[in-house]
C-alpha positions in Angstrom: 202.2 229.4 79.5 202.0 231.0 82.7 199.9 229.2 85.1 198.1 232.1 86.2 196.7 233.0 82.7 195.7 229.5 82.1 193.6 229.3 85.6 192.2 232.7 84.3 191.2 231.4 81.0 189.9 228.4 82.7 187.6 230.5 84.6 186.4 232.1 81.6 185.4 228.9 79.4 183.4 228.2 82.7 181.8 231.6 82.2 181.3 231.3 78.7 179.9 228.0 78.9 177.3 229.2 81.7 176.2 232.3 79.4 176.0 230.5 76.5 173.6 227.7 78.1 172.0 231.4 79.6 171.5 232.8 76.1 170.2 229.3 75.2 167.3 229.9 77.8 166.5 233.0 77.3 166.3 232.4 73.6 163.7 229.7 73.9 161.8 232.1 76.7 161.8 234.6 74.0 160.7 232.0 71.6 157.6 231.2 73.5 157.0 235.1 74.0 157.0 235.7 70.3 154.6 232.2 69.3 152.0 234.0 71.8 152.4 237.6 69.9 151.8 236.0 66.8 149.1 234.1 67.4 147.5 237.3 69.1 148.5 238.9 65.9 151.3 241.2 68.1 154.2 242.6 66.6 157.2 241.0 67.9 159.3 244.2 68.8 157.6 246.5 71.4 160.1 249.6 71.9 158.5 250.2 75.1 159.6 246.5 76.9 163.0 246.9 75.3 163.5 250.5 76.9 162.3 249.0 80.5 165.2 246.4 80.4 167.9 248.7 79.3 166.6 250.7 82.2 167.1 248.3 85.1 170.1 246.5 83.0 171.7 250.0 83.5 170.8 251.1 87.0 171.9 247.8 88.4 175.3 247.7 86.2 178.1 246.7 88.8 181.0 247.5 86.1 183.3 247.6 84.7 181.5 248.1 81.8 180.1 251.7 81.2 176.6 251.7 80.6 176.6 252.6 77.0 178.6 249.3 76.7 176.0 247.2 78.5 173.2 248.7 76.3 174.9 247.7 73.6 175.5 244.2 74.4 172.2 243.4 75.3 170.7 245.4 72.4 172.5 242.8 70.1 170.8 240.2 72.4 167.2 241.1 71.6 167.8 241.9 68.1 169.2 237.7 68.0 166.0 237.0 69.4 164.1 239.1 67.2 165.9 238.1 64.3 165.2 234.4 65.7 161.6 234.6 66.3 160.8 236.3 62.7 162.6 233.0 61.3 160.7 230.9 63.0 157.6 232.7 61.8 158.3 232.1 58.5 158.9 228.8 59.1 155.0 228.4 59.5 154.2 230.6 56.8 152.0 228.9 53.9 153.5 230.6 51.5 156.9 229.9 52.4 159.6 227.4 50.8 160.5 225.7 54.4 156.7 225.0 54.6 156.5 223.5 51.3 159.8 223.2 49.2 158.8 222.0 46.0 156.6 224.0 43.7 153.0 224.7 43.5 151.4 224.1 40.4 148.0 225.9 39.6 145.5 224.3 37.0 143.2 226.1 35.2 141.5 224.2 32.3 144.2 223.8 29.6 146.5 226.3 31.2 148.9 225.2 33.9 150.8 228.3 35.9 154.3 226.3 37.2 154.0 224.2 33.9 155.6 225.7 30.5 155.6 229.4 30.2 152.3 231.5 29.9 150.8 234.3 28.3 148.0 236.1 29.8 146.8 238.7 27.6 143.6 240.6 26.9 141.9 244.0 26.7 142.2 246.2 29.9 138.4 246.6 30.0 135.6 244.3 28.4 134.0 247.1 26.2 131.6 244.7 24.0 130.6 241.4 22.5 132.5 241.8 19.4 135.8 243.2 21.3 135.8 240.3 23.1 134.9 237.8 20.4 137.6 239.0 18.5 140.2 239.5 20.9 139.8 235.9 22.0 139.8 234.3 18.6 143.0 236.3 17.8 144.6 235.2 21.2 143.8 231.6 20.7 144.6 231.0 17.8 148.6 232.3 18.8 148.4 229.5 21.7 147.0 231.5 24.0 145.3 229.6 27.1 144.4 233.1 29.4 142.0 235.1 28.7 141.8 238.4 30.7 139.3 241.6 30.9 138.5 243.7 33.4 134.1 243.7 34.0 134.8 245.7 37.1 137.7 248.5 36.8 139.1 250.5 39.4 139.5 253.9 38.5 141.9 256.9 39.7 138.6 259.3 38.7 135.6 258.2 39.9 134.3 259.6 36.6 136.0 257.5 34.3 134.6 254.1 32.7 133.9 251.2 35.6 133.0 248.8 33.4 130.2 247.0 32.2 129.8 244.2 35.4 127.6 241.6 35.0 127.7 242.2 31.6 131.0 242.1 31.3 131.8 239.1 33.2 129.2 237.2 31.0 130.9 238.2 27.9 134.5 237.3 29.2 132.9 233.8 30.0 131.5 233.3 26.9 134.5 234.4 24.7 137.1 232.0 26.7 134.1 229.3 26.3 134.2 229.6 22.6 138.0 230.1 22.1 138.5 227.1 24.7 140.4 230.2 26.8 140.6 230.2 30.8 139.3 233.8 31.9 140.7 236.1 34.7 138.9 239.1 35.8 139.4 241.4 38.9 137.1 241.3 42.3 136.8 244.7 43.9 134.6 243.9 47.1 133.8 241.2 49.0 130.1 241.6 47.7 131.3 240.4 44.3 133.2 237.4 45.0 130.2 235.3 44.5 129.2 236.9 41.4 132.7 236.9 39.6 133.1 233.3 40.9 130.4 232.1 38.5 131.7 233.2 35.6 135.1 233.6 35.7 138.3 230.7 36.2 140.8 232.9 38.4 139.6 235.9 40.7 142.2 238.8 40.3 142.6 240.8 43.1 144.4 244.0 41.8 147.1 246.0 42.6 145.0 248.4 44.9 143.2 245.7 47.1 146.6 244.2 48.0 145.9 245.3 51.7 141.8 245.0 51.7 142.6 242.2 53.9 138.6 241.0 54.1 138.8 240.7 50.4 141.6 238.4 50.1 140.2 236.3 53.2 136.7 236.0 51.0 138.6 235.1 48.0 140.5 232.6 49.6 136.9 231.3 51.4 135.8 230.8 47.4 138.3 228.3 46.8 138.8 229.6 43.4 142.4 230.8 42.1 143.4 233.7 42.6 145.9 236.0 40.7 147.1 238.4 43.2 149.1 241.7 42.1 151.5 243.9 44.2 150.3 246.3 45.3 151.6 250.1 44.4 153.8 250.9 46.8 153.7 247.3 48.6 156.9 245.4 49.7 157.8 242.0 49.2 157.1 241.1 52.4 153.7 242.4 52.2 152.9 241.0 49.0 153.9 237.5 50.8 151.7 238.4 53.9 148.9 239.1 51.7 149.6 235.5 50.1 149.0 234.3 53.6 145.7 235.6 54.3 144.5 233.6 51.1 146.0 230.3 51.7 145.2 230.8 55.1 141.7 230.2 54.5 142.2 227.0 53.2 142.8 228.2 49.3 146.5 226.9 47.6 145.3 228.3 44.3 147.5 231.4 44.8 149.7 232.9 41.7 151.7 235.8 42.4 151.6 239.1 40.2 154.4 241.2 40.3 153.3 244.7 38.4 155.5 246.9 38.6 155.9 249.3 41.6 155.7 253.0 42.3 159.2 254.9 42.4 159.8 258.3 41.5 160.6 257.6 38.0 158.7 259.4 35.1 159.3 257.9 32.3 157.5 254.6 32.9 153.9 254.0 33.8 156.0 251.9 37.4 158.8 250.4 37.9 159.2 247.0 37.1 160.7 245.2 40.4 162.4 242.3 38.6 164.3 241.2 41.8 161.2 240.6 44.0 159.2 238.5 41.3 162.8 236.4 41.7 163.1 236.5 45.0 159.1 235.3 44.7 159.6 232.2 42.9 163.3 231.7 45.5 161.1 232.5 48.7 157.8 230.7 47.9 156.7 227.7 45.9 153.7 229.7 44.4 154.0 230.5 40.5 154.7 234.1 39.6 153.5 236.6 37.0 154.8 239.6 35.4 152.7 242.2 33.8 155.3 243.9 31.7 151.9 246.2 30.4 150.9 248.2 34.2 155.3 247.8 34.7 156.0 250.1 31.8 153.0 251.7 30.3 155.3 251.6 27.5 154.9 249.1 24.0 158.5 249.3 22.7 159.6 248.1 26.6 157.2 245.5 27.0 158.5 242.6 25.0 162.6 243.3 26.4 161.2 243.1 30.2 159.2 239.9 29.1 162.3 238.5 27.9 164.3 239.3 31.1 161.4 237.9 32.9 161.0 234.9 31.3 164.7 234.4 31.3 164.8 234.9 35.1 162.1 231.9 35.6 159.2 233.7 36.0 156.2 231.0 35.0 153.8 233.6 33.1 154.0 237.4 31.3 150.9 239.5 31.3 150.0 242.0 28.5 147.0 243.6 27.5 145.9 243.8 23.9 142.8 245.3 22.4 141.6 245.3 18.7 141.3 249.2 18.6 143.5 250.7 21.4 143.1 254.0 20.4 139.3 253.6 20.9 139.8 252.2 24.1 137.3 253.1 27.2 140.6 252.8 29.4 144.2 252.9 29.2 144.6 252.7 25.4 147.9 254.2 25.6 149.7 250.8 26.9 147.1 248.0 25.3 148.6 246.8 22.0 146.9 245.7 18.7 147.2 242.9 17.0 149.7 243.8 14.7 151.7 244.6 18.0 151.1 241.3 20.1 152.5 239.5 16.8 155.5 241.5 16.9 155.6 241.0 21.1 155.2 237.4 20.4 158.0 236.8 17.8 160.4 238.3 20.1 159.5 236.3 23.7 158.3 233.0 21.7 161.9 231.1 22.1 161.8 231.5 25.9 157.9 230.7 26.0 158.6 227.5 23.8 162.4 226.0 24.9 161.8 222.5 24.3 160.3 223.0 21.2 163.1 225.6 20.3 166.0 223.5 21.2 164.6 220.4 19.0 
């Protein structure tokens, strides 16, 4: 090898080894930026700080490299430290697998969400005593352990039926008392938490309060569990953050409800996001739910996408069944009868029952 050359590349190891301990530095700097923004509650990219540093980076450029080069160099520098400090965020995230690896189990009376597989089933709305009565009777007595109704429904039209609240939520308590049934029922407003608390084992928090951020901070206050759905048009990442702002208040009782999302699709009520409820149960240690019924909107779809789910690890499937759907104050399209949840559960009742399948 020409001596030259190798004094040349000698000089460059020397270089490399200089920017590299450089990069090092500046890494941690930026490290130590970013735990400040996040403890402020700042996002970590601010255009405006890049922009000034691309500006001096330029204007003080001695060459050889053109300036578009430079930019470019040093844009893949920040993003590495972006990328870096985002990691390193996550790393403190409660919801996260590198926080807590193995998984969270949530116990509510017989029921046991991260256990054996679960149904949660129910009407869409608690209508009346004897709805409810006989809903839960029919439930139990197909091993059944979740009990849902809705005492407090959100509504497109302002018009339609709200529910019958307090009411409601006593007779949802009552029927899972008698049947021997946990109950889940959905919290609009932070005024209600208390209230819903009383009477009902899990708090719901629906697909529309993902992002009422006091809510979920209130509901994580109760210490109660809470069964928290996507929300409409939500992301993964936001579902996850609005995880956090419930076991940020001290609450691990968090199960994960993935319900379908909104696409442009028209043929289904949503679109059921199968990948995030798996990359749920991957990413986080929290037990995860599909509602195949707000997913599809559709019977005859319902039990294949519980199947899928089920098959895919999900720890509980969420249908809504109703003695009379087509007297239904609400959504009495997707509810099945009973006839139908017999049907549902003939075809899902091997993946909901392995053990006892296998033997």
């Amino acid at each position: 090898m020409e001596p030259r050359i190798l004094e040349l590349r000698g000089e460059i190891d020397r270089i490399n080894r200089e920017l590299l301990k450089l990069l090092s530095e500046r890494a941690r700097i930026a490290g130590a930026i970013g735990d400040i923004q996040t403890e402020l509650g700042l996002s970590h990219y601010d255009p405006v700080r890049e922009e000034e540093m691309l500006a001096y980076l330029t204007a003080e450029n001695p060459g050889p490299f053109s300036d578009a080069v430079i930019k470019k160099l040093f844009k893949e520098i920040f993003k590495a430290s972006l990328v870096l400090q985002e990691r390193e965020d996550k790393r403190k995230f409660l919801y996260s697998r590198e926080t807590k690896p193995e998984d969270t189990q949530v116990r509510v009376k017989n029921a046991v969400f991260g256990g054996e597989p679960l149904i949660i089933a129910g009407p869409c709305a608690i209508e009346s005593e004897e709805q409810m009565f006989t809903t839960a009777e029919f439930l139990a007595a197909r091993g059944v352990k979740v009990l849902r109704g809705g005492a407090f429904k959100p509504r497109t039209s302002p018009y339609a039926f709200q529910g019958l609240g307090v009411e409601g939520l006593r007779l949802g308590r009552a029927a899972a008392d008698k049947y021997g049934m946990a109950f889940v029922t959905e919290v609009m407003d932070t005024r209600d938490v208390e209230v819903v608390s009383q009477y009902a084992d899990i708090l719901q928090i629906g697909a529309r309060n993902m992002h009422n951020f006091a809510l979920l901070k209130e509901a994580g206050r109760s210490h109660m569990p809470v069964l928290l759905k996507r929300g409409l048009s939500a992301t993964v990442e936001e579902w996850f953050y609005a995880a956090e702002y419930i076991l940020s208040q001290g609450n691990g009782q968090v199960i994960l409800a993935e319900r379908g999302i909104r696409t442009y699709e028209k043929w289904t009520r949503n679109t059921l996001d199968l990948s995030g409820a798996v990359l749920a149960k991957q990413l986080t240690h929290l037990p995860v739910v599909v509602d195949v019924t707000h997913a599809t909107g559709r019977i005859e779809l319902m039990a294949p996408l519980a199947r899928a789910a089920l098959a895919a690890g999900v720890d509980a499937v969420h249908v809504e069944v109703h003695p009379n759907p087509k007297v239904a104050m609400s959504d009495n399209n997707q509810q099945m009868d009973f006839e139908q949840f017999d049907a549902f559960l003939n075809q899902v009742r091997d993946l909901l029952e392995p053990a006892r399948a296998s033997g």
